[in-house]
C-alpha positions in Angstrom: 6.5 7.5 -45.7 3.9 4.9 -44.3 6.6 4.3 -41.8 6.8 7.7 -40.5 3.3 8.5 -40.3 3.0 5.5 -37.9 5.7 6.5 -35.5 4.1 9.9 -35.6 0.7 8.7 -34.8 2.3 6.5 -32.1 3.9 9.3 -30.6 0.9 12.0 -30.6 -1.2 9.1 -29.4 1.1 8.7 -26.2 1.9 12.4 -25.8 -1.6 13.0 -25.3 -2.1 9.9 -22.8 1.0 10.1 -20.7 0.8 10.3 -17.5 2.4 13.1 -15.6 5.4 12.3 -14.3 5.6 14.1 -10.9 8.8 16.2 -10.1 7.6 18.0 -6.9 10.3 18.7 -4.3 9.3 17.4 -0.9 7.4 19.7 1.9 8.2 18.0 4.9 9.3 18.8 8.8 9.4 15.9 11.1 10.3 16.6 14.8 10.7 13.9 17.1 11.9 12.8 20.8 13.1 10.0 22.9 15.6 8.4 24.7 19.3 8.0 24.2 22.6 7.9 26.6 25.5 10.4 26.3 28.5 10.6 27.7 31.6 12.9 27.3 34.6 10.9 26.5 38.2 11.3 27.6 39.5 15.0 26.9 35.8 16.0 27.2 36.0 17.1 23.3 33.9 14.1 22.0 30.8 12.8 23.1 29.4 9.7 22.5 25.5 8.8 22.3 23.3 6.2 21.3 19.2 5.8 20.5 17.6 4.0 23.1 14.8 2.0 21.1 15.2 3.4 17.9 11.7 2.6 16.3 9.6 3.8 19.2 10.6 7.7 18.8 6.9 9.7 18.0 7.4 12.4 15.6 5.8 15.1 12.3 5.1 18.0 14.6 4.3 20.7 11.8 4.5 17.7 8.8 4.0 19.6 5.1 2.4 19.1 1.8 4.1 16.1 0.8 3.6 14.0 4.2 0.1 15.2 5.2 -1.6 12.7 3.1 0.0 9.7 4.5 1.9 10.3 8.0 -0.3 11.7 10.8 1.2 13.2 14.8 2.3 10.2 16.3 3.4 7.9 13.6 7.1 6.3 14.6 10.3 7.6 13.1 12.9 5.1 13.4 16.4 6.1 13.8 19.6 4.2 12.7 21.2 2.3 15.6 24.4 4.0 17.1 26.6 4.3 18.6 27.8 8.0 17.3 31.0 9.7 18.1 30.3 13.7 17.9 32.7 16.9 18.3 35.0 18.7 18.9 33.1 22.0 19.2 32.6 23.7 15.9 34.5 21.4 13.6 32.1 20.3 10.4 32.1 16.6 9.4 31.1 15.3 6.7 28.7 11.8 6.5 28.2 11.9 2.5 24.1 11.1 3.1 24.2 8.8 6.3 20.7 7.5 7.0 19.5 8.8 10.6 15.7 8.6 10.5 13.1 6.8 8.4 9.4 6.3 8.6 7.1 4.4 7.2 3.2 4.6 6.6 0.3 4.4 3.8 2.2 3.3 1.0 5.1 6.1 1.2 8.3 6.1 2.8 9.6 9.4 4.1 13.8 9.2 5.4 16.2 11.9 5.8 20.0 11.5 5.3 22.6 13.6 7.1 25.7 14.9 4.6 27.3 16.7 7.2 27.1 18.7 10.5 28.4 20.7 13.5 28.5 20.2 17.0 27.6 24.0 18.5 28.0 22.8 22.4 29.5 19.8 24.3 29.9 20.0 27.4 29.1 16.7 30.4 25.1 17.9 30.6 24.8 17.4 26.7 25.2 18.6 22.9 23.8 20.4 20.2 24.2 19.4 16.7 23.4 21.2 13.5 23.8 20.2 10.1 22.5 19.8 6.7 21.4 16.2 4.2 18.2 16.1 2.5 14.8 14.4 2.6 13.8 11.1 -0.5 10.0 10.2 -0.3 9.1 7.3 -2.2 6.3 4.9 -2.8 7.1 1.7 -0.3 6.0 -0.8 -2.9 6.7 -0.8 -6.8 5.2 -0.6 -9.1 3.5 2.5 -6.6 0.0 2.0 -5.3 -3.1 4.2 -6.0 -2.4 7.3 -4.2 1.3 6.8 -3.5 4.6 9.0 -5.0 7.5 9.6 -5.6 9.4 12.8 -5.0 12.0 14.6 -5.7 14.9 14.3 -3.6 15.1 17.6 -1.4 17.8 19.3 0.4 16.5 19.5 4.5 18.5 21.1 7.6 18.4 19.2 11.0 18.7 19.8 14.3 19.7 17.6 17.3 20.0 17.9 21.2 20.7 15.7 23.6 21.4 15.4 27.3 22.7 13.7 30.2 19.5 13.6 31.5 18.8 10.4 28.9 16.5 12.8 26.3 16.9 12.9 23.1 15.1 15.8 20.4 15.8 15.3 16.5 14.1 18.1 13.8 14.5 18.4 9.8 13.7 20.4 7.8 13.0 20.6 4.3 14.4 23.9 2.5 11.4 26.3 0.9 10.3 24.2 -2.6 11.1 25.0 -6.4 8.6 25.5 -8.3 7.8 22.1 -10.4 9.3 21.5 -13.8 6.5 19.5 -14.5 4.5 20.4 -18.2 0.8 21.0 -17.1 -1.8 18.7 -18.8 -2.6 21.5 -21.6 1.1 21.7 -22.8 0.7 17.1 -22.9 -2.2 18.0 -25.0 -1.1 21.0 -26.8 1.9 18.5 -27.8 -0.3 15.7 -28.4 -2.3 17.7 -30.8 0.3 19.2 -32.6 1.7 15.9 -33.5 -1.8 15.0 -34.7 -1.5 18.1 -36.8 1.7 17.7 -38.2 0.4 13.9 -38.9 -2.8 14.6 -40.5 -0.3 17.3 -43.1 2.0 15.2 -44.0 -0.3 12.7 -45.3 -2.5 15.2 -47.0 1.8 16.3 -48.8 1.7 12.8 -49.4 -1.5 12.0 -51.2 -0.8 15.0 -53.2 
């Protein structure tokens, strides 16, 4: 009986001191824009294109809850070295989470994986790529600083054009949050106590 009342004692005491763990999807739109060459290969079906200086492309146009605290207009996005083969015109493939983009600032890393896409026009002045993958934000040391996070991995769209001309435009964006899943502090506490409670009866069962 002595036993039990210990583990019980131990467990209200860390119900009620827990900290929260956080289970927030991410809010987050990064847009950036930069250089890259693209040509239409033989058959003019496929297109091929490549980043030019991949960690010098400025993005977070309209950012979002998640990213305003640590990435500001301006911050670099780097982008994973190519070359990419795109097309044919409307055909979906999928990448299975390939990481395109990553940034990295104030403790927090925010990078967004592609899982598949479409090419919508190809033609020899350029392409337009759609497609779907998802956004992770995590804390860029562990254990995570003061102030740092980690999220929930959240499903993002994207959006990609480039052109002959050597520019390059790359967009994501997260889909509209869940609501969290995460008890509030008075449901730690109201569990906290009750384990107190249930505690401070069973002893007074066992002294009777």
């Amino acid at each position: 009986m002595k036993t039990m009342l210990k583990v019980l004692s131990l467990a209200a005491i860390l119900a009620a001191s827990a900290p929260l763990a956080l289970a927030d999807p991410i809010d987050a739109t990064i847009s950036a824009g930069g250089v890259a060459t693209y040509s239409v290969n033989s058959g003019g079906t496929t297109a091929q294109f490549n980043f030019v200086n991949p960690g010098e492309f400025e993005g977070f146009g309209s950012q979002g809850t998640t990213v305003d605290p640590y990435f500001t207009q301006g911050d670099l996005i780097t982008f994973t070295t190519g070359p990419f083969t795109i097309g044919p015109v409307n055909s979906t493939v999928n990448l299975g989470g390939f990481q395109i983009a990553t940034a990295t600032n104030d403790g927090e890393i925010l990078t967004y994986f592609i899982n598949s896409y479409t090419v919508t026009a190809l033609n020899a002045g350029g392409a337009l790529v759609n497609g779907t993958g998802f956004f992770t934000e995590t804390c860029a040391a562990s254990p995570c600083g003061a102030g740092d996070v980690n999220y929930d991995q959240t499903n993002a769209i994207f959006s990609l054009s480039v052109s002959t001309s050597g520019s390059v435009a790359f967009g994501a964006t997260a889909d509209t949050p869940v609501t969290p899943t995460v008890p509030e502090p008075g449901s730690l506490m109201l569990l906290g106590t009750g384990l107190l409670t249930a505690v401070g009866v069973a002893r007074r069962k066992f002294k009777a």
